[in-house]
N, CA, C and O atoms as a DFTB+ gen file, in Angstrom:
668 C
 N C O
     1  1      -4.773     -19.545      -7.178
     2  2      -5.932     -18.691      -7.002
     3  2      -5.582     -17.528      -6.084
     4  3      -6.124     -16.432      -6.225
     5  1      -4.658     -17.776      -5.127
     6  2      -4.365     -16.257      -4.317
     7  2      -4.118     -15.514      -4.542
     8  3      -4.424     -14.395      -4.128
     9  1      -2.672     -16.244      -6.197
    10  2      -1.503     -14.831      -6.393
    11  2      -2.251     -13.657      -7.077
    12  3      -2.031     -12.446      -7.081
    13  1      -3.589     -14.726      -7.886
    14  2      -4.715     -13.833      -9.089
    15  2      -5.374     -13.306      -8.390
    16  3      -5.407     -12.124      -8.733
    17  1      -6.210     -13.549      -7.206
    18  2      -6.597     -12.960      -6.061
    19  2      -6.253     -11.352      -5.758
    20  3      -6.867     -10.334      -6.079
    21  1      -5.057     -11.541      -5.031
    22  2      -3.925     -10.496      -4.643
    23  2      -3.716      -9.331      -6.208
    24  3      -3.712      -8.114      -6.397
    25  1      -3.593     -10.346      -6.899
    26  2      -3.080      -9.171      -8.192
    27  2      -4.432      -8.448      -8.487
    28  3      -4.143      -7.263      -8.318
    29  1      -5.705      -8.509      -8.823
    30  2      -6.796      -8.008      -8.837
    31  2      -7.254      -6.194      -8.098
    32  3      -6.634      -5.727      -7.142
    33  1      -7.773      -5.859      -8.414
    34  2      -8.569      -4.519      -7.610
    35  2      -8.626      -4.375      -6.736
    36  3      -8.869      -5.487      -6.267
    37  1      -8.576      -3.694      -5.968
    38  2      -9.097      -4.019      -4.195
    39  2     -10.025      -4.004      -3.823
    40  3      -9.964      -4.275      -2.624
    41  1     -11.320      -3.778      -4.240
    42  2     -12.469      -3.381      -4.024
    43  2     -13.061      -5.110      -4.381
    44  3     -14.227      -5.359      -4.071
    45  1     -12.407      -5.961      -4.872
    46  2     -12.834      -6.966      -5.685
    47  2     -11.982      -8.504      -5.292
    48  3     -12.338      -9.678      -5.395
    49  1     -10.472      -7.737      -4.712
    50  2      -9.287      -8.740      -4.145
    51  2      -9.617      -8.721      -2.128
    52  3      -9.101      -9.325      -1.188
    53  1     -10.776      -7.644      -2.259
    54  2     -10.653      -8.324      -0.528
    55  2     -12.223      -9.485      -0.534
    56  3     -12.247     -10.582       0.024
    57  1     -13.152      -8.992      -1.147
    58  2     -13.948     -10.209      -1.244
    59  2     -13.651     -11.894      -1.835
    60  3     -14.258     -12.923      -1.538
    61  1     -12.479     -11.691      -2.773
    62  2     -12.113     -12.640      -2.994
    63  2     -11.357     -13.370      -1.806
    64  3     -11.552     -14.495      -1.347
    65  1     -10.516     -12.480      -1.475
    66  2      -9.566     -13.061      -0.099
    67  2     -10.340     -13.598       0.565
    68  3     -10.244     -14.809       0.763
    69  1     -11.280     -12.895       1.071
    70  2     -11.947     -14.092       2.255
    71  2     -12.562     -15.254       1.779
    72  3     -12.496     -16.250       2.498
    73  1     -13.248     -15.335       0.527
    74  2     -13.673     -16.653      -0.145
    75  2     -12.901     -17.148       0.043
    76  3     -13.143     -18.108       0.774
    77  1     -11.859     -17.043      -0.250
    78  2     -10.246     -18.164      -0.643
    79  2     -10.202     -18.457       0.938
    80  3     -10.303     -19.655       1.202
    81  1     -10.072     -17.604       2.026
    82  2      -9.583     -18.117       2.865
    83  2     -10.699     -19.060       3.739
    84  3     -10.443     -19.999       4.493
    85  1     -11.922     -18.533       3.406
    86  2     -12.845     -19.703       3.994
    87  2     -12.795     -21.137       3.137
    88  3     -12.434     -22.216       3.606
    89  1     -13.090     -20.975       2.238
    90  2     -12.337     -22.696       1.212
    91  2     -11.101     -23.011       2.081
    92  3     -11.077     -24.180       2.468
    93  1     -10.121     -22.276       2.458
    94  2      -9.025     -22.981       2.770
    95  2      -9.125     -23.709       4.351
    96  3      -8.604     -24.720       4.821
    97  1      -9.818     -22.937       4.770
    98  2     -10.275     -23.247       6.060
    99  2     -11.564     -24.262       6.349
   100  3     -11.916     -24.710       7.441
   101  1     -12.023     -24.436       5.347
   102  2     -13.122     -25.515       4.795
   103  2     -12.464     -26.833       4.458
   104  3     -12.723     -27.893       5.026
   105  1     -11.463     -26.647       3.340
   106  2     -10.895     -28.016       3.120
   107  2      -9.782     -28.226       4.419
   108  3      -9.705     -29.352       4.910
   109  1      -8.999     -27.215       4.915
   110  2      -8.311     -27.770       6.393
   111  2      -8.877     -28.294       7.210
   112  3      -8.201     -29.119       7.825
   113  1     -10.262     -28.139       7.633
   114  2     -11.542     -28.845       8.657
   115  2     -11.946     -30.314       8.055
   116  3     -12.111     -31.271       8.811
   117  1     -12.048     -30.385       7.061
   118  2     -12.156     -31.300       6.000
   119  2     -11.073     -32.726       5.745
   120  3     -11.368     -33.878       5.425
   121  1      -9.800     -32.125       6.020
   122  2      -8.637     -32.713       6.235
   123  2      -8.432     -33.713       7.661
   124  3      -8.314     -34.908       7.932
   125  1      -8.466     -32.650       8.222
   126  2      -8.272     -32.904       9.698
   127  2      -9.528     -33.913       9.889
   128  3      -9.181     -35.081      10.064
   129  1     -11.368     -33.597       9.885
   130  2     -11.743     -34.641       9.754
   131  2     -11.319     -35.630       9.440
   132  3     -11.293     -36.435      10.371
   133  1     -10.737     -36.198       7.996
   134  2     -10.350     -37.509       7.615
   135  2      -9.534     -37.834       8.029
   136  3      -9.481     -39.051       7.849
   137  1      -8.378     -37.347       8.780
   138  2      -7.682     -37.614       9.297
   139  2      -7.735     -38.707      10.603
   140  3      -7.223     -39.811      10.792
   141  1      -8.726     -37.720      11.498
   142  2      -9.873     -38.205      12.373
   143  2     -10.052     -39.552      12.337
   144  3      -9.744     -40.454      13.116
   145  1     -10.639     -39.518      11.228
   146  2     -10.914     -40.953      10.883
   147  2     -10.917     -41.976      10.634
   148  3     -11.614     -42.989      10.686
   149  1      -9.586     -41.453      10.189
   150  2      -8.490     -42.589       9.351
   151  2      -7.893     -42.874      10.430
   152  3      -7.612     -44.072      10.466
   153  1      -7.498     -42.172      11.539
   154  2      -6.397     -42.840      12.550
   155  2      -7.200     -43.584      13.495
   156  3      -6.695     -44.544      14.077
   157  1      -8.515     -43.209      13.728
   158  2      -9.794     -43.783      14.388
   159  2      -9.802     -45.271      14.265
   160  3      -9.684     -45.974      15.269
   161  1      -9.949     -45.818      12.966
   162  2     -10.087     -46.906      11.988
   163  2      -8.887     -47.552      12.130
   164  3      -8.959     -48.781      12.130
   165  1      -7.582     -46.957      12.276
   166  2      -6.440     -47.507      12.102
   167  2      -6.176     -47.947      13.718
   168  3      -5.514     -48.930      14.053
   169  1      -6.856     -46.980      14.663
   170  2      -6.106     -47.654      15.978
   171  2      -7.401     -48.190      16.443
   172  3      -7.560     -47.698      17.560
   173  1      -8.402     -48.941      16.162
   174  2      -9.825     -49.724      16.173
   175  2      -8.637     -51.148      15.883
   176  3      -8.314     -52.134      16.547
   177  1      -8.323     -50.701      14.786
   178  2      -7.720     -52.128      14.340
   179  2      -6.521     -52.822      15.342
   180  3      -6.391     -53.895      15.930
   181  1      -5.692     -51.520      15.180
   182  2      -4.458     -52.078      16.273
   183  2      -4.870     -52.402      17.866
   184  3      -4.071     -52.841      18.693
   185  1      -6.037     -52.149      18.083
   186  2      -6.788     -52.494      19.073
   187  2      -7.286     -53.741      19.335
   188  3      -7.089     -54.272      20.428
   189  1      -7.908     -54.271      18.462
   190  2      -8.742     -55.219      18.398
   191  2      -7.411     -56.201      17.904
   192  3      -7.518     -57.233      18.566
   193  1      -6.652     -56.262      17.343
   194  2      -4.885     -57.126      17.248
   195  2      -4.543     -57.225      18.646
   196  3      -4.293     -58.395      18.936
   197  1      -4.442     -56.450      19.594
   198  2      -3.753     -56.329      20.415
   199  2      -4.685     -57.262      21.614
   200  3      -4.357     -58.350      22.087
   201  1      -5.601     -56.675      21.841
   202  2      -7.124     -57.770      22.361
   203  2      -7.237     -58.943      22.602
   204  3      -7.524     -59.562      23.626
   205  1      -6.814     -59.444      20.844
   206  2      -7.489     -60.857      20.348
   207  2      -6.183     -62.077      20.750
   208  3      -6.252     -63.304      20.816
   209  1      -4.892     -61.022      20.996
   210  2      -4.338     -61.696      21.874
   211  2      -4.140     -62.690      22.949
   212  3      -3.412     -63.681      23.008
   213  1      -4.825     -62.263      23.631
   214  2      -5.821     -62.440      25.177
   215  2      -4.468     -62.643      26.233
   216  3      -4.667     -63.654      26.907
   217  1      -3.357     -62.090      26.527
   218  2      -2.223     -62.408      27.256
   219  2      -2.652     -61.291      27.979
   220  3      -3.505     -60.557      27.482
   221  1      -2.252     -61.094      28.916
   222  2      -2.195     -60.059      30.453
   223  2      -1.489     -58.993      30.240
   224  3      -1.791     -57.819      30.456
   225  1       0.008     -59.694      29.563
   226  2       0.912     -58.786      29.284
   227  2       0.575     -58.110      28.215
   228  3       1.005     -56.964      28.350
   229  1       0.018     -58.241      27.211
   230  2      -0.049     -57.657      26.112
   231  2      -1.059     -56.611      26.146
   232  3      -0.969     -55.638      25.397
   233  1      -2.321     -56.801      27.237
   234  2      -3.190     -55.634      27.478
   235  2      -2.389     -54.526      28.208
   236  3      -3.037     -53.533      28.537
   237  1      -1.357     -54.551      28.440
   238  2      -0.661     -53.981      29.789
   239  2       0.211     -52.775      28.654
   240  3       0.388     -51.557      28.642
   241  1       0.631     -54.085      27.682
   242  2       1.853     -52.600      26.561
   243  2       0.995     -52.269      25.841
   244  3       1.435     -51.312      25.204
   245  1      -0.157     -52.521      25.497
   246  2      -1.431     -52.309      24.400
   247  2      -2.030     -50.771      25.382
   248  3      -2.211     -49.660      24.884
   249  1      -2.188     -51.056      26.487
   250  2      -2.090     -49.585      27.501
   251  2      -1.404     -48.600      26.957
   252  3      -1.774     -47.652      26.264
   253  1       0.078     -49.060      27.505
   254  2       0.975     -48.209      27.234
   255  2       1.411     -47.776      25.562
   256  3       1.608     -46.584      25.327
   257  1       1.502     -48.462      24.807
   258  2       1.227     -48.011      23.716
   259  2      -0.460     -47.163      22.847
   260  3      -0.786     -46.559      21.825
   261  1      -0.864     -47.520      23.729
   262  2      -2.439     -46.569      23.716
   263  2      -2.440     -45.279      24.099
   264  3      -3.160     -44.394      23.637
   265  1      -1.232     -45.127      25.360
   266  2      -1.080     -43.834      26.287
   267  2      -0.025     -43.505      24.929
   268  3      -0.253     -42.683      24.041
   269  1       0.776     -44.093      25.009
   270  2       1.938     -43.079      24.129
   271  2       1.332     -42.704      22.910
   272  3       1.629     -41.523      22.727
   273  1       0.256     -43.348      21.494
   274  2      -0.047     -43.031      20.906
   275  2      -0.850     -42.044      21.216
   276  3      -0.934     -41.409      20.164
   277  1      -1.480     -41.530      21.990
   278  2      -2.546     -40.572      22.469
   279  2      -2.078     -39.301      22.889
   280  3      -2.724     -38.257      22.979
   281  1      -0.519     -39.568      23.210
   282  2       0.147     -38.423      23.488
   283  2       0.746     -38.215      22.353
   284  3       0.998     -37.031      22.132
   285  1       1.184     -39.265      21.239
   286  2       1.443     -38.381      20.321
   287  2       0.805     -37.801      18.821
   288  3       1.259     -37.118      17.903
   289  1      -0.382     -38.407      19.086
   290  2      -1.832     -37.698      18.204
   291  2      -1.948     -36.583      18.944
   292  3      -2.621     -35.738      18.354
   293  1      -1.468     -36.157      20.260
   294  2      -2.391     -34.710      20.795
   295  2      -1.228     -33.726      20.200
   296  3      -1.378     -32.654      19.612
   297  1      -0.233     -34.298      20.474
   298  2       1.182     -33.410      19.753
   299  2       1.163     -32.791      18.741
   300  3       1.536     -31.630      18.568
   301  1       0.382     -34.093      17.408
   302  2       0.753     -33.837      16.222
   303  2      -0.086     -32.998      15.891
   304  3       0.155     -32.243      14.950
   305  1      -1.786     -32.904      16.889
   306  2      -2.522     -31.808      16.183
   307  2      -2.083     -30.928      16.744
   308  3      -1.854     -30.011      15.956
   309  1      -1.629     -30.517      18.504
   310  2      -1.195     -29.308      18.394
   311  2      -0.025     -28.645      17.595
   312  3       0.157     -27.427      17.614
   313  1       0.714     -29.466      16.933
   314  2       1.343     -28.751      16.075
   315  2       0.474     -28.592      15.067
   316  3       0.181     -27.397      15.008
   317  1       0.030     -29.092      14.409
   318  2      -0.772     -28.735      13.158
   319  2      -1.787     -27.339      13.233
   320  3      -1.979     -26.536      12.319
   321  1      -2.479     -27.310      14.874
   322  2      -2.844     -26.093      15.056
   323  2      -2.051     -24.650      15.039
   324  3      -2.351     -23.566      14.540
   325  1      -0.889     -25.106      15.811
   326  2       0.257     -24.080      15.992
   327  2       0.866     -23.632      13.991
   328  3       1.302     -22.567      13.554
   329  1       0.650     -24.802      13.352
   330  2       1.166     -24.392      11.492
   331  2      -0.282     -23.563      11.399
   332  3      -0.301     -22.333      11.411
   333  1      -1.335     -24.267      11.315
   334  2      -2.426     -23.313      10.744
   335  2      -2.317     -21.853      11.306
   336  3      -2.226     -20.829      10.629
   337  1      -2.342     -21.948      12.609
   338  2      -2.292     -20.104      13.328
   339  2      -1.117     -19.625      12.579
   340  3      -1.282     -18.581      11.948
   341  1      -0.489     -19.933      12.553
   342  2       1.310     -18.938      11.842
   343  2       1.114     -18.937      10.389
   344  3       1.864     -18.155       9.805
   345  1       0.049     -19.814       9.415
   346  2       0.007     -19.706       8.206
   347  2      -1.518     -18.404       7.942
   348  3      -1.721     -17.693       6.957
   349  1      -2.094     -18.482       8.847
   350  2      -2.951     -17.220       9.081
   351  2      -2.123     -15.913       9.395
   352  3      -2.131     -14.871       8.739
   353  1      -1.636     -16.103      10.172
   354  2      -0.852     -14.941      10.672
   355  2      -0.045     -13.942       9.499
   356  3       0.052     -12.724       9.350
   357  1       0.496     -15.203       8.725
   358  2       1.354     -14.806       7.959
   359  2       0.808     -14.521       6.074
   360  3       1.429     -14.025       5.134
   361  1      -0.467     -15.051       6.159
   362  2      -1.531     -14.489       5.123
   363  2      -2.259     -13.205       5.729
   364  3      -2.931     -12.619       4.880
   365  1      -2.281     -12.632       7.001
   366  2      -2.786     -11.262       7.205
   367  2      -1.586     -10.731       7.291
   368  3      -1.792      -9.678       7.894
   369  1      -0.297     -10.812       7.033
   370  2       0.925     -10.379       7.231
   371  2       0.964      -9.576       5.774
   372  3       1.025      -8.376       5.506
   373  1       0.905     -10.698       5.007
   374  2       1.430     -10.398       3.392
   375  2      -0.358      -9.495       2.869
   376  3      -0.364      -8.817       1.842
   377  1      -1.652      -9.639       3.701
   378  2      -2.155      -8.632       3.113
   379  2      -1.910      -6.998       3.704
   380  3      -2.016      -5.907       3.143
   381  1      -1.673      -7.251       4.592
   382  2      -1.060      -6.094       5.207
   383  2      -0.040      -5.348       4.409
   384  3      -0.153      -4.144       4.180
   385  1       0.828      -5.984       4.043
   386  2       2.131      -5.491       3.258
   387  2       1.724      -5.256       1.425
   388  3       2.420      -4.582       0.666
   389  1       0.896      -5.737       1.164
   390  2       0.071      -5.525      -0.404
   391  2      -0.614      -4.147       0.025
   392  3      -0.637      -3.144      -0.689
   393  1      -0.975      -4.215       0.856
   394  2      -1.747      -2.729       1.122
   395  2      -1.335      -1.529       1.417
   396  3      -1.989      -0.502       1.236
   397  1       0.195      -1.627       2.066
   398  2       0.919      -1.003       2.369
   399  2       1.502      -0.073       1.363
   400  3       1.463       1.155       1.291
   401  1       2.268      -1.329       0.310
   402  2       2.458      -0.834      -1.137
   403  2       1.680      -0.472      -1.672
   404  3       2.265      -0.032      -2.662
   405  1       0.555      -0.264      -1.830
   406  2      -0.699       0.285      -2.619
   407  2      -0.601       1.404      -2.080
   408  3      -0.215       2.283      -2.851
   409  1      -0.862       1.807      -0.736
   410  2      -1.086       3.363      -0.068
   411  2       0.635       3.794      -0.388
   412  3       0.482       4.571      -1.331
   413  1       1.669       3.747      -0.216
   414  2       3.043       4.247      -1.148
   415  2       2.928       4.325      -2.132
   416  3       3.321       5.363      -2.664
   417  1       2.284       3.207      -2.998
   418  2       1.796       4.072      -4.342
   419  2       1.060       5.327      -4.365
   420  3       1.541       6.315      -4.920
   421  1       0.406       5.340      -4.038
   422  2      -0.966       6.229      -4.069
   423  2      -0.751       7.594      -3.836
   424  3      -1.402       8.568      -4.214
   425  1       0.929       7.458      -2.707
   426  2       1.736       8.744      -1.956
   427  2       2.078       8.959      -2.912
   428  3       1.664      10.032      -3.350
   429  1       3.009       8.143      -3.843
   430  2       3.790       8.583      -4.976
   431  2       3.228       9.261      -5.650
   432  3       3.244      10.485      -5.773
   433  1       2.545       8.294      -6.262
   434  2       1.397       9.713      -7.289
   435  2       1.524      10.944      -6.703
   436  3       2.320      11.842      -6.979
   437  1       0.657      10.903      -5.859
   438  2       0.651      12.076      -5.118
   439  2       1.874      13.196      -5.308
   440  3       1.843      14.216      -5.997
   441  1       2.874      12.726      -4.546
   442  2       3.848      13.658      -4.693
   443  2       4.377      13.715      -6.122
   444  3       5.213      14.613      -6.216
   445  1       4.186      13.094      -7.208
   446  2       4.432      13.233      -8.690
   447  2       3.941      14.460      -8.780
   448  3       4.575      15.510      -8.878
   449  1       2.351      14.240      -8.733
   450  2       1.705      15.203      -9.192
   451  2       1.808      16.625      -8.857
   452  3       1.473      17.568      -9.574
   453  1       2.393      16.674      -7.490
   454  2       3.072      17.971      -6.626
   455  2       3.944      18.302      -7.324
   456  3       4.066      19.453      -7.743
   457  1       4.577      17.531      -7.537
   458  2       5.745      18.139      -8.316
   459  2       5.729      18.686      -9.225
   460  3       6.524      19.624      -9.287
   461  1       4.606      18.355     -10.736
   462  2       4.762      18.217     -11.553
   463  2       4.270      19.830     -11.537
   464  3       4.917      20.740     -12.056
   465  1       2.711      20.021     -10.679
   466  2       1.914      21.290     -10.718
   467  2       2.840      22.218     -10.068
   468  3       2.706      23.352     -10.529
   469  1       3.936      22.110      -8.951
   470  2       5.346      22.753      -8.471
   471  2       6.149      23.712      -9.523
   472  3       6.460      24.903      -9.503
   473  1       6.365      22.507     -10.568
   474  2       7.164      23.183     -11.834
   475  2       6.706      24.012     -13.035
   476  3       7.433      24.535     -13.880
   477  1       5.193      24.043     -12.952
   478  2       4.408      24.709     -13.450
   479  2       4.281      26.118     -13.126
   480  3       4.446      27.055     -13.908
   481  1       3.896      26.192     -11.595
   482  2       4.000      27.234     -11.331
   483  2       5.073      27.891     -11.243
   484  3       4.989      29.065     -11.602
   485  1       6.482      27.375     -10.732
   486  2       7.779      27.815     -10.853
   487  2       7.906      28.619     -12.063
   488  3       8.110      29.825     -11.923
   489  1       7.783      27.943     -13.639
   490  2       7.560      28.397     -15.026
   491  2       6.821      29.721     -14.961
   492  3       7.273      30.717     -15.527
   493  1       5.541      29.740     -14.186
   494  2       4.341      30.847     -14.248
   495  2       4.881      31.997     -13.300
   496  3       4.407      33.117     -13.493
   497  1       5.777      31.848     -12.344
   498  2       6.478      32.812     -11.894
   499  2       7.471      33.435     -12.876
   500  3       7.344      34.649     -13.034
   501  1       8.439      32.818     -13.565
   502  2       9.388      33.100     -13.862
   503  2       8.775      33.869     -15.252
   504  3       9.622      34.705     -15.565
   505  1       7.867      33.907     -16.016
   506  2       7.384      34.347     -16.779
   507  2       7.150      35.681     -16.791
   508  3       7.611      36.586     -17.488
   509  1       5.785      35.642     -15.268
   510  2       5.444      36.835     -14.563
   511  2       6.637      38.228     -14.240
   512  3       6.461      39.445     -14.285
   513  1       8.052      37.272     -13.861
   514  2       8.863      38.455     -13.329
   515  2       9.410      38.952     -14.481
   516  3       9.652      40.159     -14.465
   517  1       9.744      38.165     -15.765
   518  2      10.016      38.706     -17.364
   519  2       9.267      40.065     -17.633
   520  3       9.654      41.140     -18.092
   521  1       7.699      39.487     -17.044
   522  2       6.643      40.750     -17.432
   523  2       6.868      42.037     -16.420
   524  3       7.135      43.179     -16.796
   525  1       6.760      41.752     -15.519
   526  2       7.137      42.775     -14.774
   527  2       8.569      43.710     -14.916
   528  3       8.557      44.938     -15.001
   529  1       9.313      43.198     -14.921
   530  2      10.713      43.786     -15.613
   531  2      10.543      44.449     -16.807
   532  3      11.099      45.544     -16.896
   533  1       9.932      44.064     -17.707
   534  2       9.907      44.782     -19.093
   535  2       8.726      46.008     -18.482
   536  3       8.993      47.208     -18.544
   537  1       7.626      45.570     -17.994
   538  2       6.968      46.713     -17.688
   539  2       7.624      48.038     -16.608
   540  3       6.906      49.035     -16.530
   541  1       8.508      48.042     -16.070
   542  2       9.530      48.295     -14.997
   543  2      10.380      49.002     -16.453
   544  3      10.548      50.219     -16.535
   545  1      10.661      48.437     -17.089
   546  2      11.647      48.660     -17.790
   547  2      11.367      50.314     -18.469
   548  3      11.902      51.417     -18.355
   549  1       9.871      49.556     -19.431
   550  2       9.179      50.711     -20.327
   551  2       8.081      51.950     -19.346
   552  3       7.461      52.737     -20.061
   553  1       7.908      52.066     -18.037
   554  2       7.691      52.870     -17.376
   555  2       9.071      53.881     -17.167
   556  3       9.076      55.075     -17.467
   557  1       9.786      53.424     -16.812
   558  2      11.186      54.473     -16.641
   559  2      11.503      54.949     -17.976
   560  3      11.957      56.093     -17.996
   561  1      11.345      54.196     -19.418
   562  2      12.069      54.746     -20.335
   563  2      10.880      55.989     -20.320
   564  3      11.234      57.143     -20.076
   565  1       9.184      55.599     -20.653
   566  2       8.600      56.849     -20.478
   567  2       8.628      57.793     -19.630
   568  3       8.548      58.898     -20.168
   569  1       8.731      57.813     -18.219
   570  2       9.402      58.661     -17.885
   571  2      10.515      59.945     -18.247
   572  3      10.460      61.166     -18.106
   573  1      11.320      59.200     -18.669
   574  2      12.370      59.878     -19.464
   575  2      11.577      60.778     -21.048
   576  3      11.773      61.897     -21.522
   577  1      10.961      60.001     -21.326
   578  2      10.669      60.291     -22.600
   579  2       9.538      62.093     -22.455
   580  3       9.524      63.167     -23.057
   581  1       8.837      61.513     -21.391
   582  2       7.829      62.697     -20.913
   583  2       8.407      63.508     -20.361
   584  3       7.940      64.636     -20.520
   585  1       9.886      63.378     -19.303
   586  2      10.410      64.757     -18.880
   587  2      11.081      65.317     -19.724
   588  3      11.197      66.542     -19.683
   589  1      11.888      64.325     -21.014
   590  2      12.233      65.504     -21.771
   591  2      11.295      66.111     -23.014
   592  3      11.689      66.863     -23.906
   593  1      10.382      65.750     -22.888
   594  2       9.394      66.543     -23.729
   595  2       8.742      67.392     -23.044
   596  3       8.314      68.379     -23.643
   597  1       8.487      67.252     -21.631
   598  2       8.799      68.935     -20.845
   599  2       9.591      69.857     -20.740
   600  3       9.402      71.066     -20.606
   601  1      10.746      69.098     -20.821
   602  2      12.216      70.142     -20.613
   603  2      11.823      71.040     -22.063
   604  3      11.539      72.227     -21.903
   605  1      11.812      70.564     -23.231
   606  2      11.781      71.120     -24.591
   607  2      10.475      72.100     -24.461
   608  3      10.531      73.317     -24.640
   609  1       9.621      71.577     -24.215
   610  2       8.373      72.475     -23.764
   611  2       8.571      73.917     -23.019
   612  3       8.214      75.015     -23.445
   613  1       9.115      73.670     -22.015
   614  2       9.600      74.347     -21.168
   615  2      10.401      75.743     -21.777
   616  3      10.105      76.935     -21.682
   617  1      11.677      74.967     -22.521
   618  2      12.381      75.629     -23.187
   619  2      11.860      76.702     -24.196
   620  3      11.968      77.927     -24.248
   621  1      11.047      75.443     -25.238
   622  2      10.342      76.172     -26.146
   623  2       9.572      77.415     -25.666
   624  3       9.725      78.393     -26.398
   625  1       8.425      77.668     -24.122
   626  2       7.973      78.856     -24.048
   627  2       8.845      79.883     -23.854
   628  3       8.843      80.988     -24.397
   629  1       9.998      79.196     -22.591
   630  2      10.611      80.383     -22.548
   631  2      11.589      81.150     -23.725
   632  3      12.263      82.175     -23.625
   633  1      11.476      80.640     -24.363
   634  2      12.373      80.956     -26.099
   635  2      10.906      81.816     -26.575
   636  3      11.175      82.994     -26.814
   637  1       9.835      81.574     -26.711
   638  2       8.812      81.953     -27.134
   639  2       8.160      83.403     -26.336
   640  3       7.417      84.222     -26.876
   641  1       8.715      83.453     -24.788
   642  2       8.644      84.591     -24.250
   643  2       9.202      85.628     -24.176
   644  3       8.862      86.798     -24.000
   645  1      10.705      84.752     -24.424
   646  2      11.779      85.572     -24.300
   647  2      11.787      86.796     -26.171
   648  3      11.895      88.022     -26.153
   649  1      11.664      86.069     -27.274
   650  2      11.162      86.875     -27.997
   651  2       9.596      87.429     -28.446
   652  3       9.322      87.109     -29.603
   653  1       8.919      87.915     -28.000
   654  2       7.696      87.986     -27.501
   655  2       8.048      89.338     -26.675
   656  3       7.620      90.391     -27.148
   657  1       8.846      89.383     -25.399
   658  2       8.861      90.331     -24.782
   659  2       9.907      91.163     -25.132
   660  3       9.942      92.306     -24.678
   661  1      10.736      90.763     -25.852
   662  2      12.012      91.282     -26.495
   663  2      11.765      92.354     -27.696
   664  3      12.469      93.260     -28.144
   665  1      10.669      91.945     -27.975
   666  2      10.339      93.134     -29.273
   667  2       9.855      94.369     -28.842
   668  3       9.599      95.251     -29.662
């Protein structure tokens, strides 16, 4: 249920996450209760064995085996507390790092798309300076074209004056 969890939407995989993690934290409370209970029941019994005895000595290691079991039920849950905290830790670890990769995705795109609108315009420049060059180009040839159709002009009156005043 996590990995489907995790693989899901985000808008949809963080409400799920916490369901999941309260169930998990529901049946761990759940656990540990029976646990509770079961060792409750189990050292009731080794109790009442040890009791029905009725020797001096035997209440004496029934002590000491009471003390040592008690020290090592407190052990075993603080370790079990110390696994649960590091298995939390390490489920906000791995959502941390799912999210991480999501926002690097998200960059990627991103810079795809830079790129992509980058090379576009690059294209829309290189087009532009084609146009400009040819227009560059056909301004100078007119140029040319209009001064020598002055020069001829030119020519032509004074050819036109010159016989004109010549007669």
């Amino acid at each position: 249920m996590d990995l489907e969890a995790r693989s899901l939407q985000p808008n949809v995989k963080a409400v799920l996450l916490a369901k999941l993690r309260e169930y998990k934290s529901d049946l761990n409370k759940l656990k540990s209760e029976h646990k509770r209970l079961a060792s409750a029941n189990s050292n009731q019994a080794a109790r009442d064995d040890l009791l029905e005895s009725g020797m001096a000595d035997a209440m004496s290691v029934s002590a000491n085996q009471r003390g040592r079991l008690m020290m090592s039920t407190e052990r075993l849950n603080e370790s079990s507390d110390r696994i649960k905290e590091s298995r939390r830790t390490m489920l906000e670890t791995e959502e941390l790092g799912v999210s991480i990769l999501q926002d690097l995705h998200q960059q990627r795109q991103s810079l795809l798309h830079a790129n992509d609108t980058l090379h576009g315009v690059d294209d829309n420049i290189s087009k532009s300076k084609k146009i400009l060059t040819n227009m560059s180009r056909r301004m100078s040839r007119n140029k040319w074209i209009i001064s020598s159709i002055i020069v001829v002009l030119v020519v032509a009156i004074a050819l036109i004056l010159y016989f004109k005043l010549s007669k």
